[in-house]
Backbone as a ProteinNet text record, in pm:
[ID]
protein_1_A
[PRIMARY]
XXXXXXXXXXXXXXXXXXXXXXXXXXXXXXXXXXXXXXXXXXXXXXXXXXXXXXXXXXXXXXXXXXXXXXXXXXXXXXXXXXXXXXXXXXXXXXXXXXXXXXXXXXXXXXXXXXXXXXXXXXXXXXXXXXXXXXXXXXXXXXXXXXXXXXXXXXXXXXXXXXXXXXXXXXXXXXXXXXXXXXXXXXXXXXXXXXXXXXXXXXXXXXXXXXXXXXXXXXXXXXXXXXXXXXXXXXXXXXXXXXXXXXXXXXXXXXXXXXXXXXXXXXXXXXXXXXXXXXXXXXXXXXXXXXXXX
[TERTIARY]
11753	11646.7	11540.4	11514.4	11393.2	11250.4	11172.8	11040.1	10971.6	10907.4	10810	10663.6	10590.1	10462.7	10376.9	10341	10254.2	10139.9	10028.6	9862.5	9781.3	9725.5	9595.4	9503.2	9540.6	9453.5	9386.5	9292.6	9145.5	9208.7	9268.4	9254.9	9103.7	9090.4	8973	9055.2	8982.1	8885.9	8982.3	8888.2	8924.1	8972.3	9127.3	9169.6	9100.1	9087.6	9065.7	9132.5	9088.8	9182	9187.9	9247.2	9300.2	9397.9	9334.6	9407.8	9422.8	9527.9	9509.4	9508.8	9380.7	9352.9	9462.4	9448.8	9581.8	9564	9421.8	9416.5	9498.9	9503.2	9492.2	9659	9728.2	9898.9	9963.8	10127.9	10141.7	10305.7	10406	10519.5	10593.8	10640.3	10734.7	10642	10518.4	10406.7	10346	10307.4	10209.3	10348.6	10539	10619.8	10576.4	10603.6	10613.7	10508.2	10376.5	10246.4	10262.8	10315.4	10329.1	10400.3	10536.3	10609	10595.3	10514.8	10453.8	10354.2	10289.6	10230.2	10230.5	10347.9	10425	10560.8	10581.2	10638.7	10544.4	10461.7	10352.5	10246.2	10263.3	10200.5	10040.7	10021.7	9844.3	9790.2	9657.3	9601.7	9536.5	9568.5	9498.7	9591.7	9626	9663.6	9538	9619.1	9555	9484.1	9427.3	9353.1	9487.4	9561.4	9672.3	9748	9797.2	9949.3	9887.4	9745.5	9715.5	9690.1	9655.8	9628.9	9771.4	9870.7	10027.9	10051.4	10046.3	10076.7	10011.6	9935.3	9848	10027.6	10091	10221.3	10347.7	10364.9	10475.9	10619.5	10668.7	10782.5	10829.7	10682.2	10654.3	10671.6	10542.1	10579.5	10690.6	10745.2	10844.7	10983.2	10969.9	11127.2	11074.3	10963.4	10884	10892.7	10875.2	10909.4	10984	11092.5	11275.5	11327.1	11298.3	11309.2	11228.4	11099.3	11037	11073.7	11099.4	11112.6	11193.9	11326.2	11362.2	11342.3	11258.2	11167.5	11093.5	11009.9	10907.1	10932.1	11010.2	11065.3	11195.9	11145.2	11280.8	11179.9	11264.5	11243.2	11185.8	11207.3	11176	11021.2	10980.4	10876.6	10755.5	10841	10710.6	10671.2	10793.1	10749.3	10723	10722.3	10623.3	10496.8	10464.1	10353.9	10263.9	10309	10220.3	10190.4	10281	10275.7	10140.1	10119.1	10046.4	9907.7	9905.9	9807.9	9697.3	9831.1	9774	9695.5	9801.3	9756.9	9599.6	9573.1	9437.7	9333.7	9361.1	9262.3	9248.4	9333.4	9307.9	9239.4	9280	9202.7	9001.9	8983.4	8889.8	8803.6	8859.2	8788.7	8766	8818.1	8750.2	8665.4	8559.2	8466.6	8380.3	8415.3	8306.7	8199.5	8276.2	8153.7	8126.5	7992.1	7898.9	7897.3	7940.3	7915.2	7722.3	7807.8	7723.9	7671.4	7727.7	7706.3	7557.6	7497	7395.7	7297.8	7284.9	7200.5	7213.7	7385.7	7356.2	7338.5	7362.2	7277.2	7141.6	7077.7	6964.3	6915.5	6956.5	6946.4	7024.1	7064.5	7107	7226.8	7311.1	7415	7521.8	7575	7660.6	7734.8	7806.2	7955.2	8059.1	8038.9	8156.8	8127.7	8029.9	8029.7	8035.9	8040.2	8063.4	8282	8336.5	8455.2	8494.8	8403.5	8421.8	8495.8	8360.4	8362.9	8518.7	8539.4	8637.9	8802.3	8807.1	8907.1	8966.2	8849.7	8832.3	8900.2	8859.5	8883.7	9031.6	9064.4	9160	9316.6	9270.9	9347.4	9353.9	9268.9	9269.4	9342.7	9288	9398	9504.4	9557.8	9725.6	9739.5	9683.3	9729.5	9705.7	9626.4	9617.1	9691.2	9834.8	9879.3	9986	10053.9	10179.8	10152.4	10006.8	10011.1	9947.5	9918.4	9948.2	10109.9	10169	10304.9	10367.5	10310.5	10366.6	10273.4	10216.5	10127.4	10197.4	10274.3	10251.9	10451.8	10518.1	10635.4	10599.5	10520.4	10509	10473.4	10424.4	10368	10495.6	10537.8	10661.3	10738.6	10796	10917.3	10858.2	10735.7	10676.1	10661.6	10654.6	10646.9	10788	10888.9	11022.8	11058.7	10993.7	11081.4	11133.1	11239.5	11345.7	11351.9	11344.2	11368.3	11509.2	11496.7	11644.3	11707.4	11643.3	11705.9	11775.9	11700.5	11767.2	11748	11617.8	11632.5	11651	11625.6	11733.7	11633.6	11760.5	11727.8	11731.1	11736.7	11739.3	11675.1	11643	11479.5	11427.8	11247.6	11227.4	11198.4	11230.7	11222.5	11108.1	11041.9	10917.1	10781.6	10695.9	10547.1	10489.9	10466.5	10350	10237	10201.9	10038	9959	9820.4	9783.8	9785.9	9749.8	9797.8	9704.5	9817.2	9719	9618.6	9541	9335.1	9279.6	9177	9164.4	9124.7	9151.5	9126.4	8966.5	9019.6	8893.4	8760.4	8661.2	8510.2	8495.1	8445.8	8422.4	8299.6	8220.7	8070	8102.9	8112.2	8090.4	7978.6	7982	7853.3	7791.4	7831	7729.5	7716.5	7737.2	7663.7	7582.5	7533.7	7503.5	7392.1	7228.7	7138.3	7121.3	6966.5	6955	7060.6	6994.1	7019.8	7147.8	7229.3	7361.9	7436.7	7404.3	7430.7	7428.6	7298.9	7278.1	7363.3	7417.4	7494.6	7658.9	7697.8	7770.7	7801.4	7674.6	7692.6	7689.2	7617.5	7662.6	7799.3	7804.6	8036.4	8024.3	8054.5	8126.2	8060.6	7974.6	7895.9	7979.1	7933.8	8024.8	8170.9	8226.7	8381.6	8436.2	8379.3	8416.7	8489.4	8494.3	8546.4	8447.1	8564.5	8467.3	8505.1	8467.4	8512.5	8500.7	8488.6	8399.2	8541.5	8631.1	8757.1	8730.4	8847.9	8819.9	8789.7	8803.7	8758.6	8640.8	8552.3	8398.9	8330.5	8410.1	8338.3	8334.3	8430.8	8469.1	8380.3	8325.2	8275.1	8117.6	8085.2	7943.5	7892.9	8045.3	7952.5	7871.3	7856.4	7787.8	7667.2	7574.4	7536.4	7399.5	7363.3	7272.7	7380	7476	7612.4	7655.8	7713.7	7797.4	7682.8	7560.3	7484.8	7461.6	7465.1	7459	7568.9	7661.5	7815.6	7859.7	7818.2	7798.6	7744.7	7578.9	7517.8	7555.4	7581	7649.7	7829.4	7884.2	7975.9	8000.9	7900	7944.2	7880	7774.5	7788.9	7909.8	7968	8144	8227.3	8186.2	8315.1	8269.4	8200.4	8188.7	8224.8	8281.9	8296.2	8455.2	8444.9	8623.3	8641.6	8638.1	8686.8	8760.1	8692.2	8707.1	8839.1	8835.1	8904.8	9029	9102.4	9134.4	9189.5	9201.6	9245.3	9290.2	9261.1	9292.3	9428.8	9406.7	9544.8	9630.9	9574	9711.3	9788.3	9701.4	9753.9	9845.9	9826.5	9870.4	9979.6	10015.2	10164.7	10237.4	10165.3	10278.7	10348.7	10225.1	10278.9	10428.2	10402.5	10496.5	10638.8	10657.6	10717.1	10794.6	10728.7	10755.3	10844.3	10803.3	10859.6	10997.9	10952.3	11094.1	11180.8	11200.5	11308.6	11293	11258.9	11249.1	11289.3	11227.5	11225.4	11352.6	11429.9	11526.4	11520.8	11621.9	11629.4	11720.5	11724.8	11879.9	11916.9	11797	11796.4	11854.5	11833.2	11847.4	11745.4	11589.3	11517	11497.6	11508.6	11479.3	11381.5	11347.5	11229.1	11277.2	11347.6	11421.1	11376.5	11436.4	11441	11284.2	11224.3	11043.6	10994.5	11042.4	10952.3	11003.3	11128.1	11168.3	11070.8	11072.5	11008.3	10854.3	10771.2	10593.5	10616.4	10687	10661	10712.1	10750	10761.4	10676.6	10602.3	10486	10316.2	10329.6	10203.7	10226.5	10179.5	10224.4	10221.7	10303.9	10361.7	10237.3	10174.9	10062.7	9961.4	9928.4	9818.2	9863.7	10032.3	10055	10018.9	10119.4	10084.2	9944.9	9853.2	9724.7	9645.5	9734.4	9690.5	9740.6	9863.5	9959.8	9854.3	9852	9761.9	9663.5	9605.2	9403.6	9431.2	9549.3	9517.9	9611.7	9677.9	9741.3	9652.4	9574.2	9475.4	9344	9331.7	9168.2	9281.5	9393.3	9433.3	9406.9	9416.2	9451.5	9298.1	9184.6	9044.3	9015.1	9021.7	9018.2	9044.3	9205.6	9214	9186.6	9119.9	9007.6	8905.7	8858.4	8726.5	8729.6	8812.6	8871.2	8881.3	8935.8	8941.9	8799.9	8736.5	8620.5	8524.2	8526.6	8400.2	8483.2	8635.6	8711.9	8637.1	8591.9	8554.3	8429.3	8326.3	8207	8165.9	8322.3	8269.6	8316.1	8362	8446.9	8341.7
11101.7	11148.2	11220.2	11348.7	11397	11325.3	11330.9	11277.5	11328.5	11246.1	11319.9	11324.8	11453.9	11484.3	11373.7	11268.2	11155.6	11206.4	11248	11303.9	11198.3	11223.8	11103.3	11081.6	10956.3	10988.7	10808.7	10786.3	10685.9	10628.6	10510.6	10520.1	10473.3	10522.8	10491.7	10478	10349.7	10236.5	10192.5	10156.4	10081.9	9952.5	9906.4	9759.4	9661.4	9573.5	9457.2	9406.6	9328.8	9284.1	9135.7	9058.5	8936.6	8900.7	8901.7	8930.3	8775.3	8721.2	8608	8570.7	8499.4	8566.2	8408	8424.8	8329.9	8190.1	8147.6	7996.4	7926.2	8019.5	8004.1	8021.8	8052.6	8043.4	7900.2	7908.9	7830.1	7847.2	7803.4	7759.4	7905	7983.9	8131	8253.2	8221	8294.6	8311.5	8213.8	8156.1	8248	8180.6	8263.2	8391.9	8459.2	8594.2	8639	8575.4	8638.9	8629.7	8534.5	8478.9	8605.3	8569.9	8727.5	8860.7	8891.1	9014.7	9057.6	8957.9	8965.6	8982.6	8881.7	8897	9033	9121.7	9227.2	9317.6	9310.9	9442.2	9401.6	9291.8	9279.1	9292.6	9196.7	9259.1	9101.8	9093.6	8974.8	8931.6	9033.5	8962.8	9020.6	8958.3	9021.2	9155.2	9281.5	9368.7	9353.9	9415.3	9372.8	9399.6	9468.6	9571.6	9467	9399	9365.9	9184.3	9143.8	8978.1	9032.4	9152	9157.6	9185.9	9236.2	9240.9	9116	8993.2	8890.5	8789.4	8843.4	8789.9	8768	8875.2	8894.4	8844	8727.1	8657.7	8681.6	8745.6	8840.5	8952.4	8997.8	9141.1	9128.2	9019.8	9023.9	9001.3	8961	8823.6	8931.9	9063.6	9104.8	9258.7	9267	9337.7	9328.7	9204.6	9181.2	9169.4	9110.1	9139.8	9258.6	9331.1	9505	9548.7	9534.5	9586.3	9544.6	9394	9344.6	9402.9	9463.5	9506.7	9625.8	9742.5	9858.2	9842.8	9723.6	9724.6	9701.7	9606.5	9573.7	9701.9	9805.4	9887	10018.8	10081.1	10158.8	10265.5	10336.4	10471.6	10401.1	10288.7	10264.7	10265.4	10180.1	10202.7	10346.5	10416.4	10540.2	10646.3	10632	10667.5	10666	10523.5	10446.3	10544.7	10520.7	10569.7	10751	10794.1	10934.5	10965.9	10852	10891.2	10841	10747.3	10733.8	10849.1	10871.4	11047.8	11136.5	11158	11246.9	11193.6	11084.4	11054.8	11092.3	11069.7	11079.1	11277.2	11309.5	11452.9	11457.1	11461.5	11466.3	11411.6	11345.1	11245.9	11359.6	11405.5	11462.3	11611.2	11665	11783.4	11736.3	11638	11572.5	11577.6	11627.3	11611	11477.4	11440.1	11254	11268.2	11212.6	11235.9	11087.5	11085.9	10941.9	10880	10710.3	10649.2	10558.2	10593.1	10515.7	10538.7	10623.2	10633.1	10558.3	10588.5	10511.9	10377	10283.2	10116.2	10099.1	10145.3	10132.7	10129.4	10249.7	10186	10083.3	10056.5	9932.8	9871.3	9810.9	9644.8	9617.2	9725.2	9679.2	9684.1	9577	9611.7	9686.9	9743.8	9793.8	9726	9551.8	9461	9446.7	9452.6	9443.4	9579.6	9738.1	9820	9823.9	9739.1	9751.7	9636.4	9539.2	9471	9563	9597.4	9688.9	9775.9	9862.7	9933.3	9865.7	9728.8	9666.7	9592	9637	9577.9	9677.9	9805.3	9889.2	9941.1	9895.7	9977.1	9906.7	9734	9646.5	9669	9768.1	9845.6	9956.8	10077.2	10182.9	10147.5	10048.8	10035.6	9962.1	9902.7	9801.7	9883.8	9941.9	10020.8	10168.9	10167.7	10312	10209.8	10088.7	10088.4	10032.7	9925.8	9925.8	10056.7	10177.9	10240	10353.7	10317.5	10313.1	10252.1	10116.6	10007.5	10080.8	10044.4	10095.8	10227.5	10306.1	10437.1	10416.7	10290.3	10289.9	10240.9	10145.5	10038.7	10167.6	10241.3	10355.4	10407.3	10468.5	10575.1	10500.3	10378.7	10313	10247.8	10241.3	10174.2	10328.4	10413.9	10553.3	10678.8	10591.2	10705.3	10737.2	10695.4	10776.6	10655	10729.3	10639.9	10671.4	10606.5	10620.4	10642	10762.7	10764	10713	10619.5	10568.8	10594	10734.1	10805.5	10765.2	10706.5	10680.2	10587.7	10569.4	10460.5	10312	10265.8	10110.9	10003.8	10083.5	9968.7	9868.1	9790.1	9685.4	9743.9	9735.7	9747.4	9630.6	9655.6	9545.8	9519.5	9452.8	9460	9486.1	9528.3	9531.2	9623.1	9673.8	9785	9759.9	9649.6	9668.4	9605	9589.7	9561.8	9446.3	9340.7	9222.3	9132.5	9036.2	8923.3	8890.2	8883.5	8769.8	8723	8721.2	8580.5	8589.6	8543	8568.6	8654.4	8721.2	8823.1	8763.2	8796	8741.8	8849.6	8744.9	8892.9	8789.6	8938.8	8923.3	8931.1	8807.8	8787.4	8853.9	8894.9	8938.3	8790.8	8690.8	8546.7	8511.1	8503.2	8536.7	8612.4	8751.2	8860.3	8845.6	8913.8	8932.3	9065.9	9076.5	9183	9280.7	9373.9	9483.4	9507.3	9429.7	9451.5	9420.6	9321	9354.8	9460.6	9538.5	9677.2	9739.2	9773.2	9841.7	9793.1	9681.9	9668	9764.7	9765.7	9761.9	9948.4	10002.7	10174.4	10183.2	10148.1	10157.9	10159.5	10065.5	10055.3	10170.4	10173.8	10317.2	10440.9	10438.7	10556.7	10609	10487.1	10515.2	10482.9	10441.4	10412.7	10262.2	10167.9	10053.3	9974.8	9788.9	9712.6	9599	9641.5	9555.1	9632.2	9553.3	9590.8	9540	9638.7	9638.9	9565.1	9453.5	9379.2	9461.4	9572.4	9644.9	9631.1	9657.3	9682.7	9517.7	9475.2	9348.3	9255.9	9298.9	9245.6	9359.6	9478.7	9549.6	9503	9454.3	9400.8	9280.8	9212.8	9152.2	9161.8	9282.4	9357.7	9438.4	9429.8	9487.1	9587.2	9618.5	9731.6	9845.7	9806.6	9923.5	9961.5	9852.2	9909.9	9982.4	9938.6	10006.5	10189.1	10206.3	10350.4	10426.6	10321.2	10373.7	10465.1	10361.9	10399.9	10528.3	10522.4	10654.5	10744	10759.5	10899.9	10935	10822.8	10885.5	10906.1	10884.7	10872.1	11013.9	11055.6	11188.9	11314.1	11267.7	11330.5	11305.4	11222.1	11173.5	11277.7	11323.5	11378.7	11565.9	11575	11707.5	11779	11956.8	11937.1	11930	11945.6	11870.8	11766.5	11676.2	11517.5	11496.8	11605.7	11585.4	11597	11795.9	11828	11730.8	11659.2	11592.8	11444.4	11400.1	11271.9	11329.2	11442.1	11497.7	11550.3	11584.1	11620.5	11511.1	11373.2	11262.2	11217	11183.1	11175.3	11203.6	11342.4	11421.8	11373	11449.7	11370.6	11231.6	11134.7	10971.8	11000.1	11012	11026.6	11122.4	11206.3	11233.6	11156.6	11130.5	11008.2	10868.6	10831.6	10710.8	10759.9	10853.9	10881.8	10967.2	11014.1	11098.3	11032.6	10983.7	10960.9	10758	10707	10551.5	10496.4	10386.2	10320.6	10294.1	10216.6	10106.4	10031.1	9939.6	9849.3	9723.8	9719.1	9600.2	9698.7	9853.6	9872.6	9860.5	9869.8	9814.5	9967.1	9941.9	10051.1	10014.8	10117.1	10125.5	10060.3	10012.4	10009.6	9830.5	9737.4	9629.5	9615.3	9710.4	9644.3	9655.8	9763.9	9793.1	9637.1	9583.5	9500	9366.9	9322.8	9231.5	9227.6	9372.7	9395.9	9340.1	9383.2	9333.6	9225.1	9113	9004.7	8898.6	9008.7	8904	8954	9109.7	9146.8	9255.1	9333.7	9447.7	9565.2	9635.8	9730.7	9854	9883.9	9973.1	9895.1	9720.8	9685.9	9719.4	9662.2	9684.2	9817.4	9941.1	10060.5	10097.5	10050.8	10070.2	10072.8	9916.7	9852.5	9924.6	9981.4	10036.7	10150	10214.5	10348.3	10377.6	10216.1	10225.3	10202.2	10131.2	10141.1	10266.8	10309.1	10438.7	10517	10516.2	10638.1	10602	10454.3	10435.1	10428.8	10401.9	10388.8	10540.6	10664.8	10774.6	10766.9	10747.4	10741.9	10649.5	10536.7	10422.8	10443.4	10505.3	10494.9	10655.8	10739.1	10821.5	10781.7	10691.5	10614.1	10568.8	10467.5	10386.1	10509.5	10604.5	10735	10775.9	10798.7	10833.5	10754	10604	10511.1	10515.5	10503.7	10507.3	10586.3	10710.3	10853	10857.1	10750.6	10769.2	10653.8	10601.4	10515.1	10609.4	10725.6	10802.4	10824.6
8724.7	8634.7	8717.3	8672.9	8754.3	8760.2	8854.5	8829	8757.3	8687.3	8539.4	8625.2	8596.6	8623.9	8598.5	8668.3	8675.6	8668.1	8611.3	8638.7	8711.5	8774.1	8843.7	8700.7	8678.9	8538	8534.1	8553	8545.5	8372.5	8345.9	8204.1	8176.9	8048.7	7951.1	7851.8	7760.3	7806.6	7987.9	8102.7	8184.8	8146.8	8183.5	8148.5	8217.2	8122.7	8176.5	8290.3	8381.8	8488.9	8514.3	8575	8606.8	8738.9	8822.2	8948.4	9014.5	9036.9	9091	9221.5	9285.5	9417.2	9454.1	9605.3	9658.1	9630.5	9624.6	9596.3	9435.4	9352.8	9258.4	9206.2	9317.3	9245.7	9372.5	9319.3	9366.1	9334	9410.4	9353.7	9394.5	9279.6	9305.6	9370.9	9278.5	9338.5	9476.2	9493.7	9658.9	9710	9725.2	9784.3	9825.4	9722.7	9751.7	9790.1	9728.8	9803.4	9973.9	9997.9	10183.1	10223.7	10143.3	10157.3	10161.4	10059.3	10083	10212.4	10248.5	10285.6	10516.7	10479.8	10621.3	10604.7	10513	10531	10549.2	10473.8	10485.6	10657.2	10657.7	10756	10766.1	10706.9	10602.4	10618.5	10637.5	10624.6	10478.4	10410.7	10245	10183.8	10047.8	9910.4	9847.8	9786.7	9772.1	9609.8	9586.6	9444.5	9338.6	9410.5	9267.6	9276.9	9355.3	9326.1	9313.1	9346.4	9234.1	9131.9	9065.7	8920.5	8853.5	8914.9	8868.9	8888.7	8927.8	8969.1	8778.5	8733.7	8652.2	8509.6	8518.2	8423.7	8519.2	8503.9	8581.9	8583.9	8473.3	8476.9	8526.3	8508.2	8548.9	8685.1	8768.3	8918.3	8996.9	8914.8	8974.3	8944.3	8849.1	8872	9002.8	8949.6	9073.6	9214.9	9271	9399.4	9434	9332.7	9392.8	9447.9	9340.6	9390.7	9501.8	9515.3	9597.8	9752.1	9744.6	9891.6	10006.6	9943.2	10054.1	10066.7	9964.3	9983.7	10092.7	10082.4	10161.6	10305.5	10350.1	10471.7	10507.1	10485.4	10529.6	10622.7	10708.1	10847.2	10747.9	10694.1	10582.3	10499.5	10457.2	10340.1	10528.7	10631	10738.5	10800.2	10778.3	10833.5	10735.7	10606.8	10520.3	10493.4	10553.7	10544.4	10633.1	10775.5	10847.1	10817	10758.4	10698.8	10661	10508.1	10445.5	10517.6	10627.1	10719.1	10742.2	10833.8	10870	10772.1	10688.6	10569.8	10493.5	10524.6	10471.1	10561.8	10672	10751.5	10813	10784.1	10794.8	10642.8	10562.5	10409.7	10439.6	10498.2	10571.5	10660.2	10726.7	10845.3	10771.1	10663.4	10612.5	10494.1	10547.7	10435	10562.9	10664.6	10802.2	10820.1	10837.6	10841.6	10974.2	10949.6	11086.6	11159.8	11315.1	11335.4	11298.6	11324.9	11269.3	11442.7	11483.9	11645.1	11705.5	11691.9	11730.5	11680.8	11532.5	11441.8	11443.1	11473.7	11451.2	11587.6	11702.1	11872.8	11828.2	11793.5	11761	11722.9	11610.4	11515.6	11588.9	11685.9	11765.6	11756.1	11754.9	11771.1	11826.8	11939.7	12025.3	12022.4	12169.9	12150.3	12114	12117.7	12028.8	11953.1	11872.1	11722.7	11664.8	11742.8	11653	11648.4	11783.9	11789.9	11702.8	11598.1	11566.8	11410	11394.8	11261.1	11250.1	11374.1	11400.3	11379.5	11410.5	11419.2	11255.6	11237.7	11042.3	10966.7	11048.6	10934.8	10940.8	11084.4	11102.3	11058.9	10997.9	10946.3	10775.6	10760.8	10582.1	10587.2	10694.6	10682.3	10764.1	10744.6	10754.2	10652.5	10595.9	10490.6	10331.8	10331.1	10182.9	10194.7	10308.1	10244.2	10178.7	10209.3	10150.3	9992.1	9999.5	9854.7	9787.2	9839	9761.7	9700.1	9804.2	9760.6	9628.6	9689.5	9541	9436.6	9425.2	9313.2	9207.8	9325.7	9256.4	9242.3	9313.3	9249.3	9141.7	9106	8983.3	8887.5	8912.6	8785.3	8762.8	8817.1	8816.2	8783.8	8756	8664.4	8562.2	8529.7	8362.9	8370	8352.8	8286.1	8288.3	8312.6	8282.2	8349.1	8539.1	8637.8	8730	8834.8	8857.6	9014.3	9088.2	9267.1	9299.3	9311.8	9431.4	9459.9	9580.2	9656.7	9784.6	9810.1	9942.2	10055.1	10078.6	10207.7	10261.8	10402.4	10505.8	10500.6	10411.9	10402.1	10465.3	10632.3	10760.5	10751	10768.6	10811.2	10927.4	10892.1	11039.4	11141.3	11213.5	11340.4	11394.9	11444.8	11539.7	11450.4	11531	11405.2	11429.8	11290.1	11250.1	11255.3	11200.6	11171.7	11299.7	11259.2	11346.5	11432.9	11551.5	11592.9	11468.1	11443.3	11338.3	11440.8	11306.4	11373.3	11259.8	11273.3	11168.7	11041	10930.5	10816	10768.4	10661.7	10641.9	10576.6	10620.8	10628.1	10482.2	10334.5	10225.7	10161	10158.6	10114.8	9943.5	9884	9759.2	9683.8	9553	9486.4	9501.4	9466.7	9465.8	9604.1	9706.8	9818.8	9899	9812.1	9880.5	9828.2	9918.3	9880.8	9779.8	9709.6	9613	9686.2	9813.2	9855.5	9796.8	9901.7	9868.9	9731.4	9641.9	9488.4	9485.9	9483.8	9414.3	9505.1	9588.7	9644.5	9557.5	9568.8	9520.7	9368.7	9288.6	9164.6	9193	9254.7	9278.8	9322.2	9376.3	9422.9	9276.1	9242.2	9089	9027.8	8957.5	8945.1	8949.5	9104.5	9144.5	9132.3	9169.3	9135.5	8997.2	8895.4	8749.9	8793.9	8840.8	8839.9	8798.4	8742.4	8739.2	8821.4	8921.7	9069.7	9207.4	9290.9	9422	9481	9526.8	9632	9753.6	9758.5	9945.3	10030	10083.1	10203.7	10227	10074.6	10096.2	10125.2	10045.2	10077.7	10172.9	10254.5	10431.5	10491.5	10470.8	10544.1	10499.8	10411.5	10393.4	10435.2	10578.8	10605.3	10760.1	10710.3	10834.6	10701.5	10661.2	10563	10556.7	10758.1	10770.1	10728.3	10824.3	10833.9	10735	10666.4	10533.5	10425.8	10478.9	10334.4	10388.7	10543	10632.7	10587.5	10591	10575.2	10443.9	10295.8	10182.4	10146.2	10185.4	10144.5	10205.7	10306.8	10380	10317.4	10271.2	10208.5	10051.6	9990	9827.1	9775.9	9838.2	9779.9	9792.3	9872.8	9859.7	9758.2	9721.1	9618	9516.2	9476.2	9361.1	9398.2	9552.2	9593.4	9548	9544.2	9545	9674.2	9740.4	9882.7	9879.5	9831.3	9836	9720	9594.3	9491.6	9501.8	9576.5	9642.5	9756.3	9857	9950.8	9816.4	9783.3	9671.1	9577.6	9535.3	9434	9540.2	9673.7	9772.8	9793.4	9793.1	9840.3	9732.7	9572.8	9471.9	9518.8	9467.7	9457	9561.4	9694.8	9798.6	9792.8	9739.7	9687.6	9633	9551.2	9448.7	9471.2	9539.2	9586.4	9692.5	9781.5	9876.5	9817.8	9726.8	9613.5	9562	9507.6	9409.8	9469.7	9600.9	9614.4	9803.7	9875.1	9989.6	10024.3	9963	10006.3	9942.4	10035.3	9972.2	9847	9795.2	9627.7	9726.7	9768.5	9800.5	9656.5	9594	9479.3	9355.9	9374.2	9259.1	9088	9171.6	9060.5	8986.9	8830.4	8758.7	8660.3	8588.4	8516.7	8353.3	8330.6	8211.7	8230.6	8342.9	8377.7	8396.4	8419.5	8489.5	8345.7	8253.8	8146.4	8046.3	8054.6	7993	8060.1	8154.5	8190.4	8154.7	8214.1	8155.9	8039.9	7935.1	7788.3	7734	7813.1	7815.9	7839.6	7897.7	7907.4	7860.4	7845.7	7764.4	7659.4	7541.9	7573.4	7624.6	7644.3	7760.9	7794.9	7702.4	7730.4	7784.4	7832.3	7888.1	7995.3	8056.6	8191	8225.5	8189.4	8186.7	8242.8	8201.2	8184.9	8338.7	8340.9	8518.8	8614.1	8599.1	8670.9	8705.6	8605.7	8604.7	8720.6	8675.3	8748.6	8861.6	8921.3	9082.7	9101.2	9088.2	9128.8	9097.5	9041.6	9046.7	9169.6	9165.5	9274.8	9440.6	9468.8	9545.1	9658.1	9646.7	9691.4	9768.7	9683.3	9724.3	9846.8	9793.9	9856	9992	10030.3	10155.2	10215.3	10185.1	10229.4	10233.8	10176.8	10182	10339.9	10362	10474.5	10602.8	10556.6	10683	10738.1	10616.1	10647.8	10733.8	10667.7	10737.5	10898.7	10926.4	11056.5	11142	11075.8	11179	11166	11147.1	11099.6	11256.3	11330.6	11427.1	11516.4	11471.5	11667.2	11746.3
[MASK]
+++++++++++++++++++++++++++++++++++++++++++++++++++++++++++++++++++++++++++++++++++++++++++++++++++++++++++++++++++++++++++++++++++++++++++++++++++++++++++++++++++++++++++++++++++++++++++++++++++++++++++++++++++++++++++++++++++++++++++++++++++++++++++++++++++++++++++++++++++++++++++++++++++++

C-alpha cells in the first residue's frame, strides 16, 4: 500500500490525555515499559508511549510489533539520522551560546557539563520515540510499513552511558517563576502538559528560564516551521519504506485492538498530538544542545 500523505496536523479540540507514568503499572505493563526502555536505551518512559499505555490492547499489540523494530541495526541507524537532521534544522535558528551569561551567574564548568549531559540523554532518546509515534500514526491512519529494512539486532550501545535517574521539577514543586514558565511552554506550543525534558531541565531554573526566552520566539518563525515539516516527511518516509516489520504488525490489527479499548478517533487523536509535538521537541533539544557549544 502506498503511504498516504500524513499532514503535521495539532488536533483540535486537543485530546485529553492519560499517560501512565511507571509507578502506576504493573504486571504486562511495568514488562514492557522495562523493555522498552532497555531497547531504546533511555532512562525514562516518554510522555507518548505512557499515554498509549493508558489503552491496554492497544499497547500491548503495539509493543509486540514494535519490539523487534526497535531493537534492530536499521531503527538505530535511523535514529541517529534523524539526530543529525535536527540539529542541522537547530543551527539555522542560530542560537547564541549561553556560556557566558551562566559563568557569570555561578556556574561551573561541571554543572554547565552537567546540563550538557542531560540534554544529550533527550536528543538520543526523543528521535526514536519519535519514530514510534509516527509508526503508531501511519498504521491507525491506512498506511502500512514495508518492512525493508535490515532486521539485524543491534549489538552493543547507542545511547548514552546509564546514570542516574532523572531529577524533574514538578509544577507542585516549583516556585511562582517557574510555574509561569511552565504555563508559557504550554502557551506557546498549544499543549496541555509540560514534556519531561523541560522539566529535568528546570531543575537548574536560572538556566532553563535563559534557555526558554532565547528560544521560543523561534517557534513562531518559518525557519523553525520549515526545519519541523522537513523533519515530518523525512519521519515518515523513514517508517514506511526503510525500517524492518519482523512481527509483521499492520494497521488493520492496531486499528482492531485501539477500538477495543476506546473509540478509534480518541486514539487517532493521541496518535496525532505527539507525532505532530514530536518533530519540535527534538529541535527544541538541538537548539538548547548548541546554546552550550
Amino acid at each position: 500500500m502506498p503511504t498516504p500523505l500524513l499532514p503535521r496536523l495539532l488536533p483540535y479540540p486537543v485530546p485529553a490525555l492519560h499517560p501512565l507514568p511507571e509507578y502506576r503499572v504493573d504486571g504486562e505493563r511495568a514488562a514492557a515499559y522495562a523493555a522498552m526502555k532497555q531497547a531504546l536505551q533511555v532512562p525514562w518512559m516518554g510522555v507518548v508511549t505512557m499515554a498509549y499505555a493508558h489503552y491496554p490492547t492497544f499497547f500491548r499489540v503495539l509493543w509486540q510489533g514494535l519490539e523487534p523494530i526497535v531493537r534492530s541495526t536499521a531503527f538505530v541507524e535511523h535514529s541517529r539520522a534523524l539526530r543529525a537532521q535536527a540539529e542541522l534544522a537547530a543551527l539555522r535558528l542560530q542560537p547564541a551560546s549561553l556560556v557566558p551569561a551562566l559563568t557569570k551567574l555561578g556556574y561551573a564548568p561541571r554543572e554547565l557539563e552537567q546540563i550538557g549531559e542531560l540534554l544529550d540523554v533527550f536528543a538520543h532518546g526523543n528521535q526514536p520515540y519519535l519514530l514510534i509515534a509516527s509508526i503508531t500514526r501511519l498504521l491507525l491512519e491506512g498506511g502500512e510499513l514495508d518492512g525493508a529494512g535490515d532486521a539485524t539486532p543491534f549489538e552493543g550501545r547507542h545511547g548514552p552511558g546509564p546514570g542516574a535517574a532523572l531529577v524533574l521539577m514538578e509544577a507542585h514543586h516549583a516556585d511562582a517563576p517557574t510555574r509561569a514558565l511552565y504555563a508559557d511552554i504550554q502557551r506557546t506550543l498549544g499543549l496541555p502538559f509540560v514534556n519531561t525534558d523541560y522539566r529535568a531541565l528546570a531543575r537548574w531554573p536560572s538556566y532553563f528560564a535563559m534557555a526558554w526566552r532565547q528560544l521560543a520566539p523561534n517557534i513562531d518563525s518559518d525557519t523553525y516551521r520549515e526545519g519541523c515539516a522537513g523533519l515530518h516527511a523525512d519521519v515518515l518516509e523513514r517508517v514506511a519504506h526503510a525500517l524492518p516489520n519482523p512481527a509483521a504488525l499492520r494497521g488493520a490489527a492496531l486499528r482492531e485492538a485501539a477500538a477495543a479499548d476506546a473509540p478509534l478517533d480518541e486514539v487517532v487523536a493521541v496518535a496525532r498530538l505527539f507525532q505532530w509535538l514530536l518533530p519540535g521537541l527534538v529541535t527544541h533539544v538541538a537548539y538548547l544542545r548548541a546554546q552550550l557549544a
